[in-house]
N, C-alpha and C positions, 0 to 999 in steps of 0.2 A: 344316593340311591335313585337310577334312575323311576321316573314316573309308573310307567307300565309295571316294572317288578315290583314297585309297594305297591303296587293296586292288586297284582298277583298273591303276593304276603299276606296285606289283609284280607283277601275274597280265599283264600286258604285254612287262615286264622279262624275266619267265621265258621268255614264249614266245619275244622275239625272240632268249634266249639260246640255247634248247634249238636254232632255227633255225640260229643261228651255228656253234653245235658241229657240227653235219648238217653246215654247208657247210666247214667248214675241213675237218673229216674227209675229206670227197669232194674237196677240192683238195689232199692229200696224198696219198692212197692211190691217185688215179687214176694218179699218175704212177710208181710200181711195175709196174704194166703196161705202159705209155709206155715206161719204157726197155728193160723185155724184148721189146718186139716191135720197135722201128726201133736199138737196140742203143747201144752209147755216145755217138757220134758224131752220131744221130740226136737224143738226148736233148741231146746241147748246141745242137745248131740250133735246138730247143724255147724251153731255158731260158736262152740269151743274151738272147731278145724279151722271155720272160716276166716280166720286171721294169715291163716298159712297162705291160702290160698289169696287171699288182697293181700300180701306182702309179694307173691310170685308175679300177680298181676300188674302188682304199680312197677315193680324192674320190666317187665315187658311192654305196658304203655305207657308210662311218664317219664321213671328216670334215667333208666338207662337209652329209651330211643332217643330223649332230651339230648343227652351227652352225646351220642352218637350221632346224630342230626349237626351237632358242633365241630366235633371233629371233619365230617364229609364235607360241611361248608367252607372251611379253613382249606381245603386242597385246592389248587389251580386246575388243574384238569382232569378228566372222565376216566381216565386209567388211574389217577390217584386218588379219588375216590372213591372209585371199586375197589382198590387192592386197600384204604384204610378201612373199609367196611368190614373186607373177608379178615384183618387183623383184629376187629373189635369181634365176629365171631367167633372165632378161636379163643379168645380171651372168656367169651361168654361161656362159649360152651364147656372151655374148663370147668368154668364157679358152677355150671349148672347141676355138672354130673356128680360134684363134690357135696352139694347142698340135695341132687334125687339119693345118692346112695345116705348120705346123713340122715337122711328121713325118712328110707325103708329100711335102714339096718336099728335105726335108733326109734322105730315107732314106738315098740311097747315102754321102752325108757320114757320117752317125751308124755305116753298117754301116762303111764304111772304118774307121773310128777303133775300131771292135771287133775290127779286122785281120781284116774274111772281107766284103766286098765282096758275095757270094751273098746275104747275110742281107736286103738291101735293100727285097726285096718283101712279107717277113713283114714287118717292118717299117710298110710301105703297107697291108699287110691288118689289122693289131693299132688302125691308127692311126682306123680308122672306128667302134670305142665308143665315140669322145672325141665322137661326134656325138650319143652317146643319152645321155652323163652329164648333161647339166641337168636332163632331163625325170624320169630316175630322180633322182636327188637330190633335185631340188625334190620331186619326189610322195613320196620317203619321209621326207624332213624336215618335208613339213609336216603328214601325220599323226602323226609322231612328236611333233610337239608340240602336238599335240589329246592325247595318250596312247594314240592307237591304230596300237598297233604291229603288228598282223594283216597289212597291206599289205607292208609295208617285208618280214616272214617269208618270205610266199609269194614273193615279187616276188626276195629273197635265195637261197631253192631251185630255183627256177625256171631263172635263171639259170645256178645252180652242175649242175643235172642236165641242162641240154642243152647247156652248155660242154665237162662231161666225155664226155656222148656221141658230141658229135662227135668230141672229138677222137681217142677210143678210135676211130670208125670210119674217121678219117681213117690212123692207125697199121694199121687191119686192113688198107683197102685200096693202102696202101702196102708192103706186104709181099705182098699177094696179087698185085699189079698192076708190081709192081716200080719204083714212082716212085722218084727219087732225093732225100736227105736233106730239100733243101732245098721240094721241093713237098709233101712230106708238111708240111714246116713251115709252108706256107703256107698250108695247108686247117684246120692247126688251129690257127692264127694267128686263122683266116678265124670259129671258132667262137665270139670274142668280142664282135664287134659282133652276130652272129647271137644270140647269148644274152643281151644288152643290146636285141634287137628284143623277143624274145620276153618277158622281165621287164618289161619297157616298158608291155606293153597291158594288166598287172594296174592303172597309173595314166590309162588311155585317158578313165575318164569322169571324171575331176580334171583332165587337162587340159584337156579340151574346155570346162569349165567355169567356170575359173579361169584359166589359161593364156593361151589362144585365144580366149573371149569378148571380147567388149566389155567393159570395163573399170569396176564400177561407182565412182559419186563417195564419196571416201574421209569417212572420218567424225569421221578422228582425225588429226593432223597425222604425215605417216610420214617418215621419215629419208631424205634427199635421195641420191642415186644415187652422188653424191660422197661421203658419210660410209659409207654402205654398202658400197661398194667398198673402203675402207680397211679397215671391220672384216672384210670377208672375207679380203683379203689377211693382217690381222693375227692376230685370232680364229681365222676358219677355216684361213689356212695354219698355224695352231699345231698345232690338230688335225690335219688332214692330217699334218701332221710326225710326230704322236707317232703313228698308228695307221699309217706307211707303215714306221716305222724297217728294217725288218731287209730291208723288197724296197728298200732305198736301197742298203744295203749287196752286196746280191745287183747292182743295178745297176753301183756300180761294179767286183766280179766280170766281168761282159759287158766292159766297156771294156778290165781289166788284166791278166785271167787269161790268156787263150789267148796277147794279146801278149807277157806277158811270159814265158811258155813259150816260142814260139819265138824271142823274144833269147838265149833261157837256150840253145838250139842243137838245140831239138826240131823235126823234120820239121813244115807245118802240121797234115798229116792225123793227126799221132802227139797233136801238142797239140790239136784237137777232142776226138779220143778222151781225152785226160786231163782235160778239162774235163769231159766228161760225167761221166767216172767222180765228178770233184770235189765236181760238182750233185748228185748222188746223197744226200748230207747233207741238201739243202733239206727234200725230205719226211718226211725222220726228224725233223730238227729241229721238223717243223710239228707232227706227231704227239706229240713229245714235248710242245711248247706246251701243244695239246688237255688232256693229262693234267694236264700242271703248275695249268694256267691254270682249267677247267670248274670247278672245287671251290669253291675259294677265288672266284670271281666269284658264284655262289650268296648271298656276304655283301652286296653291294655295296648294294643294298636295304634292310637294316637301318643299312649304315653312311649311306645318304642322309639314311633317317629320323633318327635319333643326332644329325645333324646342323641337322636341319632342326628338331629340339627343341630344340636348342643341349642337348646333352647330352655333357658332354667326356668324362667319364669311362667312357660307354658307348661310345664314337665311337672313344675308345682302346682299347678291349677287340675293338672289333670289327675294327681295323685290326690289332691283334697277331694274331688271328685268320689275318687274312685273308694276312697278309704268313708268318706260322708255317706254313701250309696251302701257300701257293703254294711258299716255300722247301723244303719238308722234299718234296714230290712231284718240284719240280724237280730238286733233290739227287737223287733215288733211281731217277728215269730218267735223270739221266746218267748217274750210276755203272751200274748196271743197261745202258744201252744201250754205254757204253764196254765193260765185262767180256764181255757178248755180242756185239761188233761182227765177229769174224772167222766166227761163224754168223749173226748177221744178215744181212752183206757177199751170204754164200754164198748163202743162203735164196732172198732177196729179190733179189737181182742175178745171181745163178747166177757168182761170181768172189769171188776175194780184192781185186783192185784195188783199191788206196784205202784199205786197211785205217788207216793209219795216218792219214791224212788225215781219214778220216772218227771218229777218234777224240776229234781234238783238235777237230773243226767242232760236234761232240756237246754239248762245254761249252757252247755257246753256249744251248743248253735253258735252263741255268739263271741266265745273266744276261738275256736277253729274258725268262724269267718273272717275274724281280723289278723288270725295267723295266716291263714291263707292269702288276703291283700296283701300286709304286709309282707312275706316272706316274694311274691310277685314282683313290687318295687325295690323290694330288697337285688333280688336276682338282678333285674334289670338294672343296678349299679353295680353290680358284680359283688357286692358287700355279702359273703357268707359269714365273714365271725361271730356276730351276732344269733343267726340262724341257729349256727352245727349248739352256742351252748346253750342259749335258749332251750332248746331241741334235747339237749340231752341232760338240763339243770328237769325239765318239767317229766322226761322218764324217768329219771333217778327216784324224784316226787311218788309216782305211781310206784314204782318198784318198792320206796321202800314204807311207802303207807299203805299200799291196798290190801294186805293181807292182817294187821291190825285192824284197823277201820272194819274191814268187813267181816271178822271176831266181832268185836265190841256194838258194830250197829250194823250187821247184816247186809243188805244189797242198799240200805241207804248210803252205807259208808263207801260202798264201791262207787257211787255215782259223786259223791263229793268228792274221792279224791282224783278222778277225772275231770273233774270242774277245775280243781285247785290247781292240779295236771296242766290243764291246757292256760292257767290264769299267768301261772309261774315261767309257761314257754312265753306266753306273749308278753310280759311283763319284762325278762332278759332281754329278747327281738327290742321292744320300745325304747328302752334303755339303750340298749348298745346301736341303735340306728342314727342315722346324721341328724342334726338338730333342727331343720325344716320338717321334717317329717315326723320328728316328735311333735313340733307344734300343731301339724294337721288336725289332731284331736280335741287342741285345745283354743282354738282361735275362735270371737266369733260368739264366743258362749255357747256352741254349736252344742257340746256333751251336756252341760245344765238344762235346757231345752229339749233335748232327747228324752232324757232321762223324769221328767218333768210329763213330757208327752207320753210316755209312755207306761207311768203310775196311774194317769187318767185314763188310758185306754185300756189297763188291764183293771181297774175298777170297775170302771163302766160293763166290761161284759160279763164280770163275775158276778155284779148286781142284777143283769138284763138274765141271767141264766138262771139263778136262783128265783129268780120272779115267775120266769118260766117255767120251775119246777113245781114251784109252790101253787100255781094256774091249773096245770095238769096232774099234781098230784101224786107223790113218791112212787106207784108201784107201776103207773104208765110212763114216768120219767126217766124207771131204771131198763126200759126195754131199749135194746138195737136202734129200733126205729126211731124210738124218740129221741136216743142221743143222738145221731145223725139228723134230725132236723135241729135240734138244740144246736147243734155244731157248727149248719151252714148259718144259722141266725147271725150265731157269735160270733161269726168269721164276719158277716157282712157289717155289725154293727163297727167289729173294733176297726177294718178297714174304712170307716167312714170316719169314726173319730180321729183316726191317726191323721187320714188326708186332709181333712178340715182343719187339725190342730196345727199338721207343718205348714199348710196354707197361711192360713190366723199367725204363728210364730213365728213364719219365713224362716223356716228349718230349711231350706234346700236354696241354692242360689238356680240362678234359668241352665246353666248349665245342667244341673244334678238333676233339676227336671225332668230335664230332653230325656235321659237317659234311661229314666222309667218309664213301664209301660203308659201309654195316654195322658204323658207329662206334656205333650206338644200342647194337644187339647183344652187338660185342665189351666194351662197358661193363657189359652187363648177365652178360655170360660169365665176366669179372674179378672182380665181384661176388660172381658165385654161387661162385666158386672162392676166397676169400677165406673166407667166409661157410663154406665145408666144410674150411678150414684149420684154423679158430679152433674 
């Protein structure tokens, strides 16, 4: 590959990353305010739909522009590119009209079997993005496979900024105005096909272009509508699968949670409200993601190139990297967000509710972060087998425990069997992966030291809080205020003990350094403090 196009690729790579990060951010934190203003009850009428809606959106920005982006690269010239584009639209816009009409003729069905019959109309409202996912798809997959990611960027913030705004305004004026639960849900239901218009006309003059024209004569023999449709279903539903994993699982949450609360002998309106409190995890969880996942994706670029030299030995170094970097941040926000979670709970939600629940729903940080590396390295060997049963040994798990589990032990059981869920994907993935990269985890003593470091550091701040507590005195400790300084405390001690302890342990090699934020720094602070020992 010549020079200038990888410099093109990566300076592409970055930007649609830095976008990504922007949008996950803002599809986590908006809903911190979502559930303080419409309250618990309001927040699960939100996030029973919201799986619908992240299962539409990762086909329109992950798996299907992914697959599509593939296909348009594999053509030799500009007319067969275009004309496989307007084939993968067609193809789309089939599944999409098949999957809008499924979900407004089968609303009340779907909401029935979530046990709240109300839910019905969000339902109908969420269901009209499925009409603008071709057009977005096709137009960001098939710059992404020209290498210009700029479209796919804006067209991903675009979206993510007047989703959230609506739905924040739909929350004000549902409070201001006094609608009930279910109409607030339905206005900001109503925000996703509105945010899919608006993303939309960033691809207005590709369609009209390529799309919508007239068709020109193909130059190069293209792949009949019959072979194409397979590799979508196979190809792209692969992908889909591995970038939807954790809103599948929140999915079947919608179907088992609230029902199997009230089998369990909870009033309905008592189990809403428990659900909400339950979903309260999703945005931590997302958050925590962010952190685990921004660092370590940084590498992915070098490990393409490593690859594309056939260079094994650098290709390993940078997958120990990259899997070291995601682990060790993963590790240290869930511990870190377990130790803190009865001032988080407070901070952020203004209650204890859930403490427990949201403790054990935490772990899951750190098995979707090493699903997520791993399944990246995976892709980049083109290695799916592993992935699809992984992927569908760890749904099977949630399917056929969560509606037990949360009978017998209520919204604790739904967040363990979500843990187990995601333990069981990556456990299959580990396994069935080539056997250098099973050993990344284990080389080094790298996981005993982790894990080591990271008992001490969730010690250490549960000790530093409770001292705190105990200073200030139960009934100034349980306010907002004070859990939010109690919070920044804990955050700054345990980030001190952790850095000191991988320093002290040599947890990270100079490489794994570089890679975190003021690893350049802290390298050269070790240094100079060595250097005034001796």
């Amino acid at each position: 590959m010549p020079k200038d196009h990888l410099n093109t690729v990566f300076k592409g790579a970055l930007i649609l990353s830095i976008s990504s990060l922007v949008a996950k951010i803002l599809s986590a934190v908006y809903r911190i305010p979502l559930q303080n203003m419409v309250g618990n009850t309001g927040f699960y009428v939100y996030q029973q739909i919201y799986p619908l809606y992240g299962i539409g959106m990762t086909f329109a920005l992950n798996g299907f522009p992914n697959f599509i982006s593939k296909l348009v690269a594999e053509q030799p010239d500009e007319t067969s590119k275009s004309l496989i584009a307007r084939r993968a639209f067609h193809i789309l816009s089939g599944l999409s009209l098949v999957v809008f009409f499924g979900l407004q003729l089968g609303a009340t069905w779907i909401a029935a079997h979530m046990g709240d019959v109300n839910l019905a109309p969000i339902i109908s409202a969420v269901a009209w993005m499925f009409v603008f996912m071709p057009w977005l798809a096709t137009g960001r997959g098939y710059y992404q496979g020209k290498f210009l990611m700029g479209p796919t960027a804006v067209s991903q913030l675009i979206e993510q900024v007047v989703r959230v705004a609506i739905i924040i305004m739909a929350a004000y004026f549902s409070v201001r105005l006094g609608w009930d639960n279910y109409r607030m849900g339905t206005w900001a239901m109503s925000s996703a096909p509105l945010a899919a218009i608006c993303s939309s006309l960033i691809f207005t003059a590709f369609g009209l272009r390529y799309l919508l024209a007239l068709a020109p004569a193909p130059t190069h023999p293209l792949p009949s509508y019959r072979k194409l449709t397979k590799r979508f279903v196979i190809e792209g539903g692969t992908l889909c699968l591995v970038a939807a994993v954790v809103i599948l699982l929140q999915l079947v949450d919608s179907f088992t949670v609230m029902r199997g609360l009230v089998h369990q002998g909870q009033l309905p309106e008592v189990a809403k409200a428990l659900k909400g409190v339950y979903d309260r995890g999703q945005p931590l969880v997302q958050l925590g993601l962010v952190v685990a996942t921004a660092f370590s994706a940084t590498l992915l670029p070098a490990l393409t190139d490593a690859l594309a030299k056939r260079q094994p030995i650098e290709f390993k170094r940078q997958t120990q990297a990259m899997v070291h970097v995601s682990l060790a941040l993963s590790m240290a926000a869930t511990v870190g967000l377990v130790a803190l979670m009865p001032q988080i709970n407070r901070l952020l939600f203004g209650s204890l509710e859930g403490t427990t629940a949201l403790r054990i729903y935490i772990i899951s940080i750190l098995f979707a972060a090493l699903i997520t590396t791993y399944t990246s390295v995976l892709q980049s060997l083109n290695e799916y087998t592993a992935m699809i049963i992984g992927i569908i040994a760890g749904l099977a798990t949630k399917v056929l425990a969560n509606y037990i589990f949360v009978v017998h032990y209520g919204i604790n059981g739904a967040s363990a069997v979500t843990v187990l869920s995601l333990a069981v994907m990556f456990a299959v993935m580990w396994l069935g992966s080539p056997e250098d990269l099973q050993q990344v985890l284990l080389e080094s003593g790298y996981l005993i030291k982790l894990l080591a470091l990271s008992a001490v550091m969730g010690i250490v701040v549960v000790l530093s809080c409770h001292q705190i507590t105990a200073l200030v005195g139960p009934i100034l400790a349980n306010t907002r205020g004070m859990a939010g300084i109690i919070t920044v405390i804990g955050v700054l001690i345990g980030v001190l003990v952790f850095v000191a302890g991988a320093v002290y342990a040599r947890l990270f090699t100079i490489r794994e350094w570089l890679v975190l934020p003021y690893g350049k720094r802290l390298i050269k602070a070790v240094a100079k403090g060595k250097e005034h020992h001796s």
